[in-house]
Residue frames relative to the residue before (quaternion, step in Angstrom):
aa qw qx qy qz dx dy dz
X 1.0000 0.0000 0.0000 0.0000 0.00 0.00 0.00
X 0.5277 -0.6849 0.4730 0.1693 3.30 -1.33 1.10
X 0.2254 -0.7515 0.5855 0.2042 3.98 0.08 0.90
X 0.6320 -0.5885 0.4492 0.2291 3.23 -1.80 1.35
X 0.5011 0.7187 -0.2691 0.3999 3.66 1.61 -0.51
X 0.7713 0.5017 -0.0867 0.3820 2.78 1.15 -1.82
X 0.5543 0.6571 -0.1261 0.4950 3.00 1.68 -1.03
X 0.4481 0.6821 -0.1209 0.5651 3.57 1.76 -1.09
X 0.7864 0.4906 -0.1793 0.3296 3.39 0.10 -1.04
X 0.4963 0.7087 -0.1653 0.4733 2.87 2.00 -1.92
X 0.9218 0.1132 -0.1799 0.3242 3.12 0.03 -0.90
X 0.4150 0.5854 -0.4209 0.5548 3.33 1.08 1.44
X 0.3334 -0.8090 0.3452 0.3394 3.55 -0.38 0.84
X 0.0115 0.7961 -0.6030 0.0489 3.97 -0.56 0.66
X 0.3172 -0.6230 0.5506 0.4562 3.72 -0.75 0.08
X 0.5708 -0.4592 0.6798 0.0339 3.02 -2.08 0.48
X 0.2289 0.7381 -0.6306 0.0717 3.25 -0.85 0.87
X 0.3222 -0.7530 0.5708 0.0582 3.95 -0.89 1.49
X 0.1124 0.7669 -0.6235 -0.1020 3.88 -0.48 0.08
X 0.1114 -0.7850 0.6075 -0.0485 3.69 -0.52 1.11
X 0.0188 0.8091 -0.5853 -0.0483 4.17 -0.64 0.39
X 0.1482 -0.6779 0.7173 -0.0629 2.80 -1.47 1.51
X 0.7773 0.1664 0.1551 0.5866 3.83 -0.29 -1.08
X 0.7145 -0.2885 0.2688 0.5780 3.21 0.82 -1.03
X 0.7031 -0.6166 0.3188 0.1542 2.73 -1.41 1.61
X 0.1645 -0.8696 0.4588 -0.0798 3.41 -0.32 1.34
X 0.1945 0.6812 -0.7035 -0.0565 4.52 -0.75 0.49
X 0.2135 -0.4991 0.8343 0.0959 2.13 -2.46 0.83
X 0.2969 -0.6891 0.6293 0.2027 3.02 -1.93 0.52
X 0.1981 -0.7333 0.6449 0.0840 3.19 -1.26 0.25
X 0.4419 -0.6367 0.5528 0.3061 3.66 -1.31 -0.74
X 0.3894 -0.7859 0.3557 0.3228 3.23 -0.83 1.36
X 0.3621 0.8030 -0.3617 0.3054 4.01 1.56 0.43
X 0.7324 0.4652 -0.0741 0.4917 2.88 1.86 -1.26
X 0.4220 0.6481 -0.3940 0.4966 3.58 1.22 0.21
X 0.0850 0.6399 -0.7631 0.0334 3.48 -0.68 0.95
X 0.4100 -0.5799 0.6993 0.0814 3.04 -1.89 1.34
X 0.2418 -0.7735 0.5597 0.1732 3.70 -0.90 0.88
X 0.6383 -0.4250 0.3640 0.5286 3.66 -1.08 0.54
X 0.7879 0.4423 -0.1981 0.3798 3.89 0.50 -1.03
X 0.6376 -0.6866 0.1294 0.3244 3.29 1.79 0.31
X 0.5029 0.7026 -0.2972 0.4064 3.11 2.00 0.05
X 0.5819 -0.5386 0.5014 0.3463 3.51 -1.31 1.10
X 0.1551 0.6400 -0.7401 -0.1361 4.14 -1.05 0.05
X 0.0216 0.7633 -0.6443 0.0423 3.48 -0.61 0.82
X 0.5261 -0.6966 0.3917 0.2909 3.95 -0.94 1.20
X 0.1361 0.7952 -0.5715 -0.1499 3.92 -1.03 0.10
X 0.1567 -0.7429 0.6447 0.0889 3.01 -1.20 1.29
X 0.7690 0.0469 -0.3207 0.5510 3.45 0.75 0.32
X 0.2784 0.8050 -0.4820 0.2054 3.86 0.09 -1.17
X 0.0454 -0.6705 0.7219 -0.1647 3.59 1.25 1.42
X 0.6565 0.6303 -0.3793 0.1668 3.01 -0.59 -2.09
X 0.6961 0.4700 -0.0851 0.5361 3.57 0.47 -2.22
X 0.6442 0.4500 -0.3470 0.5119 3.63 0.51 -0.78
X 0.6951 0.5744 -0.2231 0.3702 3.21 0.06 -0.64
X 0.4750 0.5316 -0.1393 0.6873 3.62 1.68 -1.72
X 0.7398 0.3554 -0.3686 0.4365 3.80 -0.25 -0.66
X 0.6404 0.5121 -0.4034 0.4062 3.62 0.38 -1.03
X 0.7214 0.5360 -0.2778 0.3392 3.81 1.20 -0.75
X 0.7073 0.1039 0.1999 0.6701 2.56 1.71 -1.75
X 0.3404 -0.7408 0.5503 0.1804 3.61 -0.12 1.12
X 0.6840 0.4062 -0.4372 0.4195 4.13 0.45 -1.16
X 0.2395 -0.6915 0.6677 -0.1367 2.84 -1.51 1.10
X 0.2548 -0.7520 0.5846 0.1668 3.91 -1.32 0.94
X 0.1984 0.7946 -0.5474 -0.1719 3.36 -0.50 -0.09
X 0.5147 -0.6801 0.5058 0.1292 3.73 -1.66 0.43
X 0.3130 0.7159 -0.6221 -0.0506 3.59 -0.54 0.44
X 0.0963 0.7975 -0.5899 -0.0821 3.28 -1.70 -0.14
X 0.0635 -0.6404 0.7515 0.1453 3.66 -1.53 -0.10
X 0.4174 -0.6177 0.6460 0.1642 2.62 -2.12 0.82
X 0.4514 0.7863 -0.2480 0.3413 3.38 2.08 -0.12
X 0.6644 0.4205 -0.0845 0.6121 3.37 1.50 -1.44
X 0.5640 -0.5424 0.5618 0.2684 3.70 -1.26 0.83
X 0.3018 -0.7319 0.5931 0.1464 3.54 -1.12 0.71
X 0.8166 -0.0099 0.3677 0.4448 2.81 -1.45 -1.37
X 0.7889 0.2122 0.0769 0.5716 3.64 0.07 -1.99
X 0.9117 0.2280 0.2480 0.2350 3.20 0.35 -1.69
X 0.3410 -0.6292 0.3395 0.6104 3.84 0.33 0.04
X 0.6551 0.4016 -0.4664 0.4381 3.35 -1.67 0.26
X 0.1298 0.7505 -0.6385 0.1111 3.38 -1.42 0.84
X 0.2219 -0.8115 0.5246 0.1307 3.46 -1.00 0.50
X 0.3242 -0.8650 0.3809 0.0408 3.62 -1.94 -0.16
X 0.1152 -0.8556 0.4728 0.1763 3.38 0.65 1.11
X 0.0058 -0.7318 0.6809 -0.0278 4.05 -0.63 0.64
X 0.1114 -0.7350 0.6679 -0.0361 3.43 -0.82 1.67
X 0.2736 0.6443 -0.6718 0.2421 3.81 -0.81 0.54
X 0.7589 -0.3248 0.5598 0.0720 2.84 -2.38 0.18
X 0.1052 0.7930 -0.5998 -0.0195 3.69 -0.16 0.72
X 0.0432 -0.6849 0.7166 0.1245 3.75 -1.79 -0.25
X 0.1333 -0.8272 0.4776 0.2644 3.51 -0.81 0.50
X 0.4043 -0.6730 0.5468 0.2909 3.97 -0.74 1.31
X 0.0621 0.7231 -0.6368 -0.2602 3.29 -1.81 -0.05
X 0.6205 0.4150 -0.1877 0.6383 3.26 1.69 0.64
X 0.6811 0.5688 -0.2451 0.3905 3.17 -1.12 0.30
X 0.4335 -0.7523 0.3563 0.3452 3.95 -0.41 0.73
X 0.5495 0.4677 -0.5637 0.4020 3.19 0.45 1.53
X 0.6806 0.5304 -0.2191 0.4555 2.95 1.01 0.12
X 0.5852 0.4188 -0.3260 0.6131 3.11 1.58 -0.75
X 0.6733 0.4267 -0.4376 0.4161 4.24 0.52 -0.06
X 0.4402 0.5535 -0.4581 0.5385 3.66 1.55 0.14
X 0.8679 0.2545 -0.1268 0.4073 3.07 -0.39 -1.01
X 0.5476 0.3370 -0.6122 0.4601 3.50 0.72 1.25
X 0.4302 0.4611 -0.4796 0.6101 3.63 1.13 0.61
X 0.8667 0.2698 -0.1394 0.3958 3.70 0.03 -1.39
X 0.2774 0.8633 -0.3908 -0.1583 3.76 0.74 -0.17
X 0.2624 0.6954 -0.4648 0.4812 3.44 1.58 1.25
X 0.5460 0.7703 -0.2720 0.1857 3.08 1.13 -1.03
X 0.1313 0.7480 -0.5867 -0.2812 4.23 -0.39 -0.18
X 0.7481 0.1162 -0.1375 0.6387 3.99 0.58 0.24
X 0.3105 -0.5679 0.7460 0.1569 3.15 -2.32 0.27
X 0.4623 -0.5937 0.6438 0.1388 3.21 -1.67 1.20
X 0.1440 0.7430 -0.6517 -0.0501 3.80 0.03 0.65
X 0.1190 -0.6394 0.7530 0.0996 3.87 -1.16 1.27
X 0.1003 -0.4535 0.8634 0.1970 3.39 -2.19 0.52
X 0.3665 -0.6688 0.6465 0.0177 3.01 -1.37 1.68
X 0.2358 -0.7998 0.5443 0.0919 3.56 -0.76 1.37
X 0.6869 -0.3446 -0.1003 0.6320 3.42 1.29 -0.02
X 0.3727 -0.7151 0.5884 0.0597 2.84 -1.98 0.90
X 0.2049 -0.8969 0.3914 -0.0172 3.47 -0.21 1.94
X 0.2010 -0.6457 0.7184 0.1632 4.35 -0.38 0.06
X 0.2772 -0.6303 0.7170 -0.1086 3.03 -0.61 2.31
X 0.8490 -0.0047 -0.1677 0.5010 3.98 -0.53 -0.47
């Protein structure tokens, strides 16, 4: 399940960071603007390039990802962050992808994670 926190952050801008490992351990960043949360709880996030990650998944599907704001109260202090571990695949077909890319139409695939859990790091 997707915390109301986590959800919070989203819609504040923060960078995004994915680590994915194939051969070697590999991040991309992204923006935390471009994450759409699906009703069923899945990350869709846009790729216009993200060989690298694409590549990592085909080897290894688990996947890290980062969010955060300095906008939303943490722990101690404002600003808080997010460790989201899960399973990713990227789509280049199919009706995720086609509701990305009327947001993204740069786009040539979608990073779709199922997040297996979703932790508050500060």
């Amino acid at each position: 399940m997707i915390p109301e926190k986590f959800l919070e952050v989203l819609k504040h801008e923060g960078v995004v960071a994915i680590v994915s490992q194939g051969d070697t351990a590999h991040v991309v960043n992204s923006w935390n603007s471009y994450l759409t949360v699906t009703k069923d709880g899945h990350l869709l996030i846009p790729a216009g390039r993200m060989k690298q990650t694409e590549e990592n998944v085909k080897m290894n599907p688990q996947v890290l990802l980062t969010a955060g704001s300095r906008d939303i109260p943490g722990f101690h202090s404002m600003g808080t962050g997010f460790l989201v571990e899960g399973t990713a695949v990227f789509l280049d077909e199919g009706p995720d992808c086609e509701v990305t890319k009327e947001r993204f139409p740069w786009i040539r695939a979608v990073l779709k994670i199922t997040p297996l859990t979703v932790n508050q790091t500060l």
